[in-house]
N, CA, C and O atoms as a printed pandas DataFrame, in Angstrom:
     atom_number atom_name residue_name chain_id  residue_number  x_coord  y_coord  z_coord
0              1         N          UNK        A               1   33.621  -14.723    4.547
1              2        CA          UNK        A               1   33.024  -13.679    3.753
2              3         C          UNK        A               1   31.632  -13.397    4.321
3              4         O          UNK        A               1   31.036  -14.445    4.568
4              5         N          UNK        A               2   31.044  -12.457    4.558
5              6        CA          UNK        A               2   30.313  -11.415    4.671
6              7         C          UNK        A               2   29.269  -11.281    3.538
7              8         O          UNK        A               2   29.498  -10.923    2.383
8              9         N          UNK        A               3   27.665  -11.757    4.267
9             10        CA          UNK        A               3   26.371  -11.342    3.077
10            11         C          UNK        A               3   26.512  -10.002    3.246
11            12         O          UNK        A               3   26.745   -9.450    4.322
12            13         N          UNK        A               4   26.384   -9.509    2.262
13            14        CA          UNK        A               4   26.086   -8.111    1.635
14            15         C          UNK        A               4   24.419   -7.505    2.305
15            16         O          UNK        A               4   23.421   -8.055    1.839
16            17         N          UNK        A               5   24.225   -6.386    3.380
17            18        CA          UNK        A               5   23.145   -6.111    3.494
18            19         C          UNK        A               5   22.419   -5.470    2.692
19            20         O          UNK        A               5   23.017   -4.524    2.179
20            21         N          UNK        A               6   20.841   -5.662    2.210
21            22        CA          UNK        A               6   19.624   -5.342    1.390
22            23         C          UNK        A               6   20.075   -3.751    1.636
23            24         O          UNK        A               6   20.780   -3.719    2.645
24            25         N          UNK        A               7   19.943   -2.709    1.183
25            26        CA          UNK        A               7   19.989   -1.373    1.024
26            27         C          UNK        A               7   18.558   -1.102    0.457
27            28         O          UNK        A               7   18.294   -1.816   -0.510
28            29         N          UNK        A               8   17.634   -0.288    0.815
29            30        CA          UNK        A               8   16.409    0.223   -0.015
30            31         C          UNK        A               8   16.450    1.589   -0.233
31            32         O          UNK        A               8   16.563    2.339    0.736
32            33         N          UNK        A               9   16.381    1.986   -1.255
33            34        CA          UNK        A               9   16.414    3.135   -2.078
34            35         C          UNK        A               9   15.118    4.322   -1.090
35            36         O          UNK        A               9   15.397    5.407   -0.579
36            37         N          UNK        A              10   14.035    3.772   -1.099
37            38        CA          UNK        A              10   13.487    4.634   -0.049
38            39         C          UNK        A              10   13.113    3.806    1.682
39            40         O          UNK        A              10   12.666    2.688    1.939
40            41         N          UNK        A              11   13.350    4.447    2.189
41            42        CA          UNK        A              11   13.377    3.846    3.523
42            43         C          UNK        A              11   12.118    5.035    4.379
43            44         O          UNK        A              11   12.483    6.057    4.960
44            45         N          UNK        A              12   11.064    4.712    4.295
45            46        CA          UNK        A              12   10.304    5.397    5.433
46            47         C          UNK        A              12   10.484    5.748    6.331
47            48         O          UNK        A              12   10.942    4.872    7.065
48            49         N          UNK        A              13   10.314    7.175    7.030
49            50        CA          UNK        A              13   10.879    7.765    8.735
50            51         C          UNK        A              13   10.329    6.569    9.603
51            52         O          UNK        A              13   11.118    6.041   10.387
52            53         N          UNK        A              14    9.084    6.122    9.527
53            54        CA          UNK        A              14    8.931    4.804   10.598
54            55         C          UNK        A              14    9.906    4.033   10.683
55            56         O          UNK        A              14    9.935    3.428   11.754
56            57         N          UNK        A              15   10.811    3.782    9.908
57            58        CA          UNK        A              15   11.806    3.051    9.767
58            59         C          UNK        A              15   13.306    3.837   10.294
59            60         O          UNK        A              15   14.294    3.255   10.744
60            61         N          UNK        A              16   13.159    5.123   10.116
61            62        CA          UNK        A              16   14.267    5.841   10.613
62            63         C          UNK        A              16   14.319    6.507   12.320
63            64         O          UNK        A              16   15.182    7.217   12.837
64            65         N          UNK        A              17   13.267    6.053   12.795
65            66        CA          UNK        A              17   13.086    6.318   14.310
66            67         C          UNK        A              17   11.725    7.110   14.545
67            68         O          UNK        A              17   11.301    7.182   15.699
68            69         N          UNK        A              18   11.146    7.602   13.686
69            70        CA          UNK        A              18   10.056    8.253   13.527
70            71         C          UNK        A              18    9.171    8.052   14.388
71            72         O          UNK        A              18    8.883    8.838   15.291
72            73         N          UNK        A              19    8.569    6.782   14.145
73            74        CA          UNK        A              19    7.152    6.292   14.673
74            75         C          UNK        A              19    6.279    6.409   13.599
75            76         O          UNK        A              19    6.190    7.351   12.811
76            77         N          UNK        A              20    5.388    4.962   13.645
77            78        CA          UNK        A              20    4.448    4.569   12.847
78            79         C          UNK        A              20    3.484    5.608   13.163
79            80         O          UNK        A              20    2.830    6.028   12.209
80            81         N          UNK        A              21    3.275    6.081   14.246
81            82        CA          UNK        A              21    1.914    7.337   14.161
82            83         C          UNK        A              21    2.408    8.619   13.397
83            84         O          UNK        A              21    1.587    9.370   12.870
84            85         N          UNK        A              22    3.887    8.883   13.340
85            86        CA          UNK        A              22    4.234   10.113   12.961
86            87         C          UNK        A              22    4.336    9.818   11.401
87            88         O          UNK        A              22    4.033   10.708   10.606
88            89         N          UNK        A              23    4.805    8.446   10.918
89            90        CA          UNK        A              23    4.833    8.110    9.407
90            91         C          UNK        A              23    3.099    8.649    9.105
91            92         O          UNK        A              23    2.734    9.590    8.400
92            93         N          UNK        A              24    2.302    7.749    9.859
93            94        CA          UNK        A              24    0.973    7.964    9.029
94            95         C          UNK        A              24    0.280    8.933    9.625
95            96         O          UNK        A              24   -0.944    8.829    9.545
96            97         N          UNK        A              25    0.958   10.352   10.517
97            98        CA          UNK        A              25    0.545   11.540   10.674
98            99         C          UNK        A              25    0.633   12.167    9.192
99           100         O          UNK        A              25   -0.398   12.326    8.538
100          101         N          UNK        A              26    1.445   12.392    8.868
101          102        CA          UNK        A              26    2.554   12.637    7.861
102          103         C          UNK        A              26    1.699   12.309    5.971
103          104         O          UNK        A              26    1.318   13.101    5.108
104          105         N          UNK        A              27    1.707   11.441    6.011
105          106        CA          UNK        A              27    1.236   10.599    5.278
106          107         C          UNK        A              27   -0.172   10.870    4.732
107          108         O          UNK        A              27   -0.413   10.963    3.528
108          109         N          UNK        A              28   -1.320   11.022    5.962
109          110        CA          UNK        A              28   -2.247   11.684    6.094
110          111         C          UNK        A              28   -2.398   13.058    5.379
111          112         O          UNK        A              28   -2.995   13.176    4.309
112          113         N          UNK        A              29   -1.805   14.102    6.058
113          114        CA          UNK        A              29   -1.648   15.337    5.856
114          115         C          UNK        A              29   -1.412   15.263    4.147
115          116         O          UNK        A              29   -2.286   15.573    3.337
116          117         N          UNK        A              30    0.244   14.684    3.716
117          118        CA          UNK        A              30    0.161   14.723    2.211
118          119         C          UNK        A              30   -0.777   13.917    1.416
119          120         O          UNK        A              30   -0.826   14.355    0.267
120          121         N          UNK        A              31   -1.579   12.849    1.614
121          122        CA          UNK        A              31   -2.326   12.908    0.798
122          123         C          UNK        A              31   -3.550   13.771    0.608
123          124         O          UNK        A              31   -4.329   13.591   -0.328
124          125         N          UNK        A              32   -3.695   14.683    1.493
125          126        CA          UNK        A              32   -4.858   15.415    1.401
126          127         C          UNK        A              32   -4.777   16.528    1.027
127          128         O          UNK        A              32   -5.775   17.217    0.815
128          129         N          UNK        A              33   -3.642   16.915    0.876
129          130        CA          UNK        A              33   -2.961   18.421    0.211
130          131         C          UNK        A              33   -2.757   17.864   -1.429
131          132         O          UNK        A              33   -2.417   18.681   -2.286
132          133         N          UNK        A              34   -2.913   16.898   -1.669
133          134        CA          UNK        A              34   -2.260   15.989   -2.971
134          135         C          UNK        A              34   -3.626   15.590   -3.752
135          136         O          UNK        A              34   -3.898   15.607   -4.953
136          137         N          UNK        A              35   -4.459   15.184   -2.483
137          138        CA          UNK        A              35   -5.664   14.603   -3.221
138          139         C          UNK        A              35   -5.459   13.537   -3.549
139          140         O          UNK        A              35   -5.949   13.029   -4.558
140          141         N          UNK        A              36   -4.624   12.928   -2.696
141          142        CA          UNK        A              36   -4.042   11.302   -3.671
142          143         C          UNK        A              36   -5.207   10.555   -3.094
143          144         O          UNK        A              36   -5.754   10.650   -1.995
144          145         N          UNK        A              37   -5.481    9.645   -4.321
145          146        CA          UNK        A              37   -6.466    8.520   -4.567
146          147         C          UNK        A              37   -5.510    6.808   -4.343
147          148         O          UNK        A              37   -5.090    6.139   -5.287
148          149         N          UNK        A              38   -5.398    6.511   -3.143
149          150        CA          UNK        A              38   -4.901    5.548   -2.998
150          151         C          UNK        A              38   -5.603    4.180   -2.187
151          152         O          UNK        A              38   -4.965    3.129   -2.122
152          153         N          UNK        A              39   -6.626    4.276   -1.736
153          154        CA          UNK        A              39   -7.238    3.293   -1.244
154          155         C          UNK        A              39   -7.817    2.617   -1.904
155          156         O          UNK        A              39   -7.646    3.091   -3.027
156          157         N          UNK        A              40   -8.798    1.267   -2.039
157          158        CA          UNK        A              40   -9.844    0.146   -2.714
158          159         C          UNK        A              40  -10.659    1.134   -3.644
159          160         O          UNK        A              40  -10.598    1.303   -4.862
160          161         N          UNK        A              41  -11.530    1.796   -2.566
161          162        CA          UNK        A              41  -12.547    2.737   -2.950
162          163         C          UNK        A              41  -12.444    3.571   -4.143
163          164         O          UNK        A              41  -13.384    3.959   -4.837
164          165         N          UNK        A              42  -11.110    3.822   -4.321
165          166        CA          UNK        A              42  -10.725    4.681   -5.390
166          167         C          UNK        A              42  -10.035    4.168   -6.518
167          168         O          UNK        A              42   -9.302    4.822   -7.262
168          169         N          UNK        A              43  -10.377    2.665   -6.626
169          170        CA          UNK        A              43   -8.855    1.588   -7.592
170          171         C          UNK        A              43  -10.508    1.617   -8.507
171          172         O          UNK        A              43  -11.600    1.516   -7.948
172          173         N          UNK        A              44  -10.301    1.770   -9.904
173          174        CA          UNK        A              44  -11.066    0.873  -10.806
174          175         C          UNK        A              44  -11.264   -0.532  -10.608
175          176         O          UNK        A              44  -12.324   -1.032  -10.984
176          177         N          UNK        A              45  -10.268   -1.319   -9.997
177          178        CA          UNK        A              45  -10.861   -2.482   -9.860
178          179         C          UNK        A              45  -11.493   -2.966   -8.489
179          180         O          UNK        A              45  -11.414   -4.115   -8.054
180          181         N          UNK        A              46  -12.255   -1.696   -7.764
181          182        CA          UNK        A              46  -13.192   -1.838   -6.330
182          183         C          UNK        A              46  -15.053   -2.477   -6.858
183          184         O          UNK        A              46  -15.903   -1.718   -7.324
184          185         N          UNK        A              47  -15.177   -3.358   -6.715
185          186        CA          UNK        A              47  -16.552   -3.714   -6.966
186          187         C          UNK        A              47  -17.140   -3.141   -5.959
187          188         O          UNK        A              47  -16.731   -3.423   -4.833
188          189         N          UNK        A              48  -18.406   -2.059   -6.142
189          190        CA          UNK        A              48  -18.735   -1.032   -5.228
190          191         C          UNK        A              48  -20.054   -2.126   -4.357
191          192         O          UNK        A              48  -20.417   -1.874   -3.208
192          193         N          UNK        A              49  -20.502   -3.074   -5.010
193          194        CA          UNK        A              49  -21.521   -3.976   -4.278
194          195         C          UNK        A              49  -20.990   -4.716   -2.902
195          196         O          UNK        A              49  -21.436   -4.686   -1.755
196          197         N          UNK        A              50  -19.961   -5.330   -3.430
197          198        CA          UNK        A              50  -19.067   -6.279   -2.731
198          199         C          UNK        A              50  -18.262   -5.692   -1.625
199          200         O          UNK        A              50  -18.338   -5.978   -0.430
200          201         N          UNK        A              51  -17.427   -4.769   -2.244
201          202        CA          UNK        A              51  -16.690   -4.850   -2.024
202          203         C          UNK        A              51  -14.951   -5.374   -2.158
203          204         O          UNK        A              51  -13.914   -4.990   -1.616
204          205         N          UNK        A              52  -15.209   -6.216   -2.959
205          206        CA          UNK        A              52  -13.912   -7.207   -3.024
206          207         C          UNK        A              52  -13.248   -6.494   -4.738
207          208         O          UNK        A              52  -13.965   -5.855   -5.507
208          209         N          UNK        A              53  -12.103   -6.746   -4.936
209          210        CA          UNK        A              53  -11.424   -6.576   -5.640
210          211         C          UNK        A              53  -11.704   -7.620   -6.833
211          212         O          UNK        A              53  -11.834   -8.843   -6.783
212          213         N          UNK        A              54  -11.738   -7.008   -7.581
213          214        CA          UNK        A              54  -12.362   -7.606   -8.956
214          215         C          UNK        A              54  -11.057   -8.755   -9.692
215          216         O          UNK        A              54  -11.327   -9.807  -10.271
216          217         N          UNK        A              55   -9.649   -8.197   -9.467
217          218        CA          UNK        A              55   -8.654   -8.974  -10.207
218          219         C          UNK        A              55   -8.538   -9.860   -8.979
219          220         O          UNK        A              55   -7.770  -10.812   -9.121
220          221         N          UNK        A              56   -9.128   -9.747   -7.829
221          222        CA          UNK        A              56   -8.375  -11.217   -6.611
222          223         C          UNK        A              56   -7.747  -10.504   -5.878
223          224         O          UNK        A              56   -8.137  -10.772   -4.741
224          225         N          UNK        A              57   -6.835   -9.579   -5.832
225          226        CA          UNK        A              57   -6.113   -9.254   -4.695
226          227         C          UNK        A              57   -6.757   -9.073   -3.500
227          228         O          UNK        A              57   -7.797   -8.414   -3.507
228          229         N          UNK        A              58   -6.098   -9.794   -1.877
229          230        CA          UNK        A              58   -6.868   -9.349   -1.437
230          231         C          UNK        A              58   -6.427   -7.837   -0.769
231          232         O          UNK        A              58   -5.321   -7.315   -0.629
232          233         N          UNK        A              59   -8.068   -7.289   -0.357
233          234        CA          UNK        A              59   -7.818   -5.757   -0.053
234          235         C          UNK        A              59   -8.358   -5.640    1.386
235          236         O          UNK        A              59   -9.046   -4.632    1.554
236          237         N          UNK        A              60   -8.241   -6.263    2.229
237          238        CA          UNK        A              60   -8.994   -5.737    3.783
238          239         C          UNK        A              60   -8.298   -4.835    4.227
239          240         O          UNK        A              60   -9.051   -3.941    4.615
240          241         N          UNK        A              61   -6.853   -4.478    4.444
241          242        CA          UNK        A              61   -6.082   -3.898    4.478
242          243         C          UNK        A              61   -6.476   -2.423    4.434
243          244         O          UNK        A              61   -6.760   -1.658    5.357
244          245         N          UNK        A              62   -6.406   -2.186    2.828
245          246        CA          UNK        A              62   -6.967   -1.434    2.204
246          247         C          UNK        A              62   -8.492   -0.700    2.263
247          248         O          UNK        A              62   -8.783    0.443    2.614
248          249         N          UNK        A              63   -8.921   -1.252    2.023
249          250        CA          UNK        A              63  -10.516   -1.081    1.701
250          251         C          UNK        A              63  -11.025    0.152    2.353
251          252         O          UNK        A              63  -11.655    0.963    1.674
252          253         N          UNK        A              64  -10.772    0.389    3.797
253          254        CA          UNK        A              64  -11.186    1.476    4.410
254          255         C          UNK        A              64  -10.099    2.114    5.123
255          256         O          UNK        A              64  -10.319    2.673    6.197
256          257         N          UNK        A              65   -8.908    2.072    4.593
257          258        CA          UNK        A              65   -8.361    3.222    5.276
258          259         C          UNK        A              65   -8.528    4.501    5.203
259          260         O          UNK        A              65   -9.168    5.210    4.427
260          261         N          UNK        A              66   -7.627    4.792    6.450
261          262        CA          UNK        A              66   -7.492    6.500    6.159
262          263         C          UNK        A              66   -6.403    6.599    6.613
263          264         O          UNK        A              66   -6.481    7.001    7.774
264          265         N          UNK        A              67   -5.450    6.446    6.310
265          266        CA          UNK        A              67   -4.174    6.876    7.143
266          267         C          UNK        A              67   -3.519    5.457    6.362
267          268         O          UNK        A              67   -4.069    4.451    5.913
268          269         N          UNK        A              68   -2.166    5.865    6.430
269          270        CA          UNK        A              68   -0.828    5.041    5.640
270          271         C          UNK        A              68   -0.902    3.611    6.435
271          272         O          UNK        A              68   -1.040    3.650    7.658
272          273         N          UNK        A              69   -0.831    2.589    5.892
273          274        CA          UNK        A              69   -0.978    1.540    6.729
274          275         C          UNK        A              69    0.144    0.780    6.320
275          276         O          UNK        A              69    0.543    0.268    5.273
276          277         N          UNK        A              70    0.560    0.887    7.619
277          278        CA          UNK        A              70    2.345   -0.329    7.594
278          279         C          UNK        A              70    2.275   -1.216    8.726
279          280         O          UNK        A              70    1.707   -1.230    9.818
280          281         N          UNK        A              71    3.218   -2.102    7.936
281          282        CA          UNK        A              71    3.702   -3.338    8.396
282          283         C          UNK        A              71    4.222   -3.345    9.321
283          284         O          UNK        A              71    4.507   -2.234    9.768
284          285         N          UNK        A              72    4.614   -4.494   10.077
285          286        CA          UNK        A              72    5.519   -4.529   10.961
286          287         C          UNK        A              72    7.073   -3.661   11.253
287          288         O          UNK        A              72    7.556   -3.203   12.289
288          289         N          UNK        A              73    7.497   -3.685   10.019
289          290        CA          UNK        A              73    8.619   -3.763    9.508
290          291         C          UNK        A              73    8.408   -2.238    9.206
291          292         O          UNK        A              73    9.463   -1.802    8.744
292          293         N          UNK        A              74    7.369   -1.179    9.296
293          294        CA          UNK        A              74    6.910    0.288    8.709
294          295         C          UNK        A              74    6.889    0.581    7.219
295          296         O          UNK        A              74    6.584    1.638    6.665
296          297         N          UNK        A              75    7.294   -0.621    6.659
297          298        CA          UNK        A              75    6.572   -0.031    4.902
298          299         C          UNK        A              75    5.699   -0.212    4.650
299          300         O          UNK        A              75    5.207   -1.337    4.567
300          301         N          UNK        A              76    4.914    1.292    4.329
301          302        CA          UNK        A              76    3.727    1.104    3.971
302          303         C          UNK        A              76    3.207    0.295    2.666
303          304         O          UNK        A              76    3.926   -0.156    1.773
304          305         N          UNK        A              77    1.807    0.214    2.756
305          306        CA          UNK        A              77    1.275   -0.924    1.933
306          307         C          UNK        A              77    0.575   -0.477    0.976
307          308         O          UNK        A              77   -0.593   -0.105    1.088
308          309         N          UNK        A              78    1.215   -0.475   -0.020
309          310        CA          UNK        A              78   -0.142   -0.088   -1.773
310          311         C          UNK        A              78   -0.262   -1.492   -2.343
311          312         O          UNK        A              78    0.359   -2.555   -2.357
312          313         N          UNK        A              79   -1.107   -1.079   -2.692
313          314        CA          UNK        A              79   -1.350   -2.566   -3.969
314          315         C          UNK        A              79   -1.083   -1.848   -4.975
315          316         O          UNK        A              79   -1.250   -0.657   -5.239
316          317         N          UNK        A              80   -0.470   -3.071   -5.724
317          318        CA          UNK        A              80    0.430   -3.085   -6.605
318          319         C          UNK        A              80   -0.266   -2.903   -8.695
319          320         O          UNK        A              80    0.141   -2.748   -9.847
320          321         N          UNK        A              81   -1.461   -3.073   -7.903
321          322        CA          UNK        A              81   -2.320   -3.304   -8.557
322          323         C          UNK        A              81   -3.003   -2.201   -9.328
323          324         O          UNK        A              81   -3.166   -2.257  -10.547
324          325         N          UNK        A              82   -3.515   -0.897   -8.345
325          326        CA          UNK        A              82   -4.232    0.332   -8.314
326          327         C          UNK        A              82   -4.053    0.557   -9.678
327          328         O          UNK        A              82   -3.144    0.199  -10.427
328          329         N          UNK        A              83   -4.979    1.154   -9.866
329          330        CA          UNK        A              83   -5.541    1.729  -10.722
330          331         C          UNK        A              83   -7.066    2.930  -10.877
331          332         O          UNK        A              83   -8.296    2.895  -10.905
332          333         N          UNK        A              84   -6.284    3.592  -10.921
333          334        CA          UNK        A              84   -7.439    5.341  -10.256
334          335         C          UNK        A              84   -9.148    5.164  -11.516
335          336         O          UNK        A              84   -9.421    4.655  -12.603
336          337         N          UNK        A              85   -9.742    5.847  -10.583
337          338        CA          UNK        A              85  -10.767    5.345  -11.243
338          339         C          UNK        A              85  -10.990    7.021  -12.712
339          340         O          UNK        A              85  -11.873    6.977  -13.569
């Protein structure tokens, strides 16, 4: 018998042959037509002194992007955490 392969409901074009520059070309563009607030800088829980994330998570990752940031594997990375200010 045969493991059953993981299926994910959304699968990122980096993942579909795309390319990680074309995912976070992409990515780029819609959040800025969107205005999406997705980085540290923009989470209520960004301590603006520090820097560091107030609940613990860590955010280096995060903190200063600009552009979709993925993994090895091309899924991109939110914290799970966010919360818009």
């Amino acid at each position: 018998m045969s493991t059953p392969q993981t299926r994910f409901r959304f699968v990122p074009d980096v993942l579909r042959g795309e390319g990680k520059d074309a995912a976070n070309k992409l990515f780029s563009e819609q959040a800025a037509a969107l205005n999406l607030a997705w980085t540290c800088r923009d989470c209520a829980y960004h301590h603006p002194q520090t820097g560091a994330c107030t609940v613990g998570w860590p955010n280096d990752i995060l903190l200063d992007a600009t552009e979709a940031v993925c993994n090895e594997q091309g899924f991109p990375a939110f914290c799970k955490a966010f919360e818009p200010e």
